[in-house]
N, C-alpha and C positions, 0 to 999 in steps of 0.2 A: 052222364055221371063221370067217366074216366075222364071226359073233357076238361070239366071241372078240377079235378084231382092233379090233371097238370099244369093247368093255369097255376093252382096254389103252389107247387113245386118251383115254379118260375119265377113267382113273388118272394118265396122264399131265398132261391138262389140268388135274386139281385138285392136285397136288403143284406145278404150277408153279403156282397161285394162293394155296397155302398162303405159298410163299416168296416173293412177290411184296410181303409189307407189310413187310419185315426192312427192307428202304432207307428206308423212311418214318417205323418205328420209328426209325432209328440218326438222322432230321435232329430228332426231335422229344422226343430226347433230348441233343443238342448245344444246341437252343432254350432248354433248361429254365435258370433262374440258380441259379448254386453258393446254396444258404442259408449256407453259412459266410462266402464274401465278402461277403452280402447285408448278415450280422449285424456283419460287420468295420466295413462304411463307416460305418452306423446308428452302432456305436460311435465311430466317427474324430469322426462329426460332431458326438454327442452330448461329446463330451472336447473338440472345438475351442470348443465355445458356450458350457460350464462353464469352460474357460480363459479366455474372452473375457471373462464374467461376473465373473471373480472381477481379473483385471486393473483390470476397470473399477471394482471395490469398491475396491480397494488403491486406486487414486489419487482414487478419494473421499473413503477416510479420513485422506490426507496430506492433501488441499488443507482438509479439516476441521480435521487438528491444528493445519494452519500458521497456517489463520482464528481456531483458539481462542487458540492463542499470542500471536495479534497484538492481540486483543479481551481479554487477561489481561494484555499489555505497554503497554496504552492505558488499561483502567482502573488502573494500580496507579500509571501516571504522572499520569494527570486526575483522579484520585479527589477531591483535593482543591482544583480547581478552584473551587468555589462558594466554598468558604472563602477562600481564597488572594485570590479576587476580595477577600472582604468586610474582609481584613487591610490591604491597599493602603489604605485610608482610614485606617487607624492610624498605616501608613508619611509619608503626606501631611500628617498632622498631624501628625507628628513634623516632617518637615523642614519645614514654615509656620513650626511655633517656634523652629526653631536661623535660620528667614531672617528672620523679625520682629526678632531681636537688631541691632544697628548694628555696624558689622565694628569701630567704633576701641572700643566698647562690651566686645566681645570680646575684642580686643588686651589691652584697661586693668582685666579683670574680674579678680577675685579674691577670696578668703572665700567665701564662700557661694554668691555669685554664678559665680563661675568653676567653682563644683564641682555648679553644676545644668547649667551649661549643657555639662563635661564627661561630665556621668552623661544628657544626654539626646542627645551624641553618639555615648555608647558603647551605649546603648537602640538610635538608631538602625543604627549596624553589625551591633548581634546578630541585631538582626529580617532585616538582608536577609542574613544565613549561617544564619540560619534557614530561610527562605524557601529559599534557595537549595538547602540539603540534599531538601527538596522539591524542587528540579527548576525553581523560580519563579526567573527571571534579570532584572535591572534593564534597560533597553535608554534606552541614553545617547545618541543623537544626535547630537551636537555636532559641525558640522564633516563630518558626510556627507551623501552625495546623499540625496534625499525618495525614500523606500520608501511609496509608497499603502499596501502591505500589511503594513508597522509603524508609518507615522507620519500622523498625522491634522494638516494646514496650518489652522491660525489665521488665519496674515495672513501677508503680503508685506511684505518688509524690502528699500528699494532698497540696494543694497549692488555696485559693478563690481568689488569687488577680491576678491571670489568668484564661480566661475562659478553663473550660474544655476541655481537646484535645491536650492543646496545648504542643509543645516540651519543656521543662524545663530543661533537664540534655541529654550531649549527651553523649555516657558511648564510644562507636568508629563511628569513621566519614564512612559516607557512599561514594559509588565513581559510577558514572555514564560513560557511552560508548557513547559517538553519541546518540542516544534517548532510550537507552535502562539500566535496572541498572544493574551495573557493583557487587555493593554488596550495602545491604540496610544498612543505620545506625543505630547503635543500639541507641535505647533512651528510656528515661523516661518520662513517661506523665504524666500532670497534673489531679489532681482526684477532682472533686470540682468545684469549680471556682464560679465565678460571677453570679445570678439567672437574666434573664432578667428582661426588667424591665416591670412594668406592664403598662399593657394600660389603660390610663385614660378613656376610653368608658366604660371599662371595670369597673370600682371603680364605676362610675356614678351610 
């Protein structure tokens, strides 16, 4: 009978050891990561960096077009720059000859004379609507302030009855490109001029 009595002690003890690994089981199966949300994020991520990627092509290939645009709007306006340069010498010697004439010369001309010197001022107007259908524009001076960055100073003209700076004599006309200068004008500047004028706060 005590035989007995320990056998059942035995069965007892290994039945509670059989179920003793279910709790360790159920934590080591809670530990484990879902593979379907694993495969999700992988995706999320891989979709946010191809989005990122293709953003950053799109506004590579705008700021491309805009740069081809602008580099196709500059040569079809400067293309002919080199020439345009080398025409101004045509222009210069046109107008040397209509100013080598005497103005009462001009006044009193007639026959033949009057009709070279009208067909070499109408040569001159065609060429600068020529030019200009080009985009080439004449830049006349006269009477504004000195621009370094169109007008090239010759000499100093004392002059008080314009403020200082300003263009007085223009010795050859300058010619401009689309926004750019084509050649600066040569001029004469006023040396001198007008003193402002004082402030009455100031006399007080």
């Amino acid at each position: 009978m005590p035989q007995d009595d320990q056998r059942q002690t035995t069965v007892e003890a290994g039945a509670g050891a059989a179920q003793d690994p279910a709790p360790a089981g159920q934590g080591s199966e809670s530990a484990t990561v879902d593979p379907v949300a694993e495969a999700l994020a992988l995706l999320t991520a891989e979709r946010d960096e191809l989005k990122d990627r293709t953003l950053r092509t799109l506004a590579e290939m705008e700021n491309l077009r805009r740069r081809t645009e602008r580099e196709v709007a500059d040569a079809r306006a400067y293309a002919v720059t080199n020439f345009a340069r080398d025409v101004l010498n045509v222009a210069d010697n046109i107008r040397r000859a209509l100013d080598s004439v005497p103005a009462d010369a001009k006044a009193t001309a007639d026959g033949a004379l009057k009709g070279l010197i009208d067909g070499i001022e109408l040569t001159e107007r065609d060429l600068a609507k020529t030019l200009e259908r080009h985009g080439v524009k004449i830049v006349e001076p006269q009477g504004q302030k000195f621009d370094p960055n169109r007008h090239q100073a010759m000499f100093e003209v004392p002059n008080a009855e314009v403020p200082a700076g300003t263009v007085v004599q223009v010795v050859q006309a300058g010619y401009v490109i689309g926004e750019r200068v084509l050649r600066p004008a040569l001029v004469g500047v006023a040396k001198g001029g007008p003193k402002a004028a004082a402030n009455p706060a100031d006399a007080a």
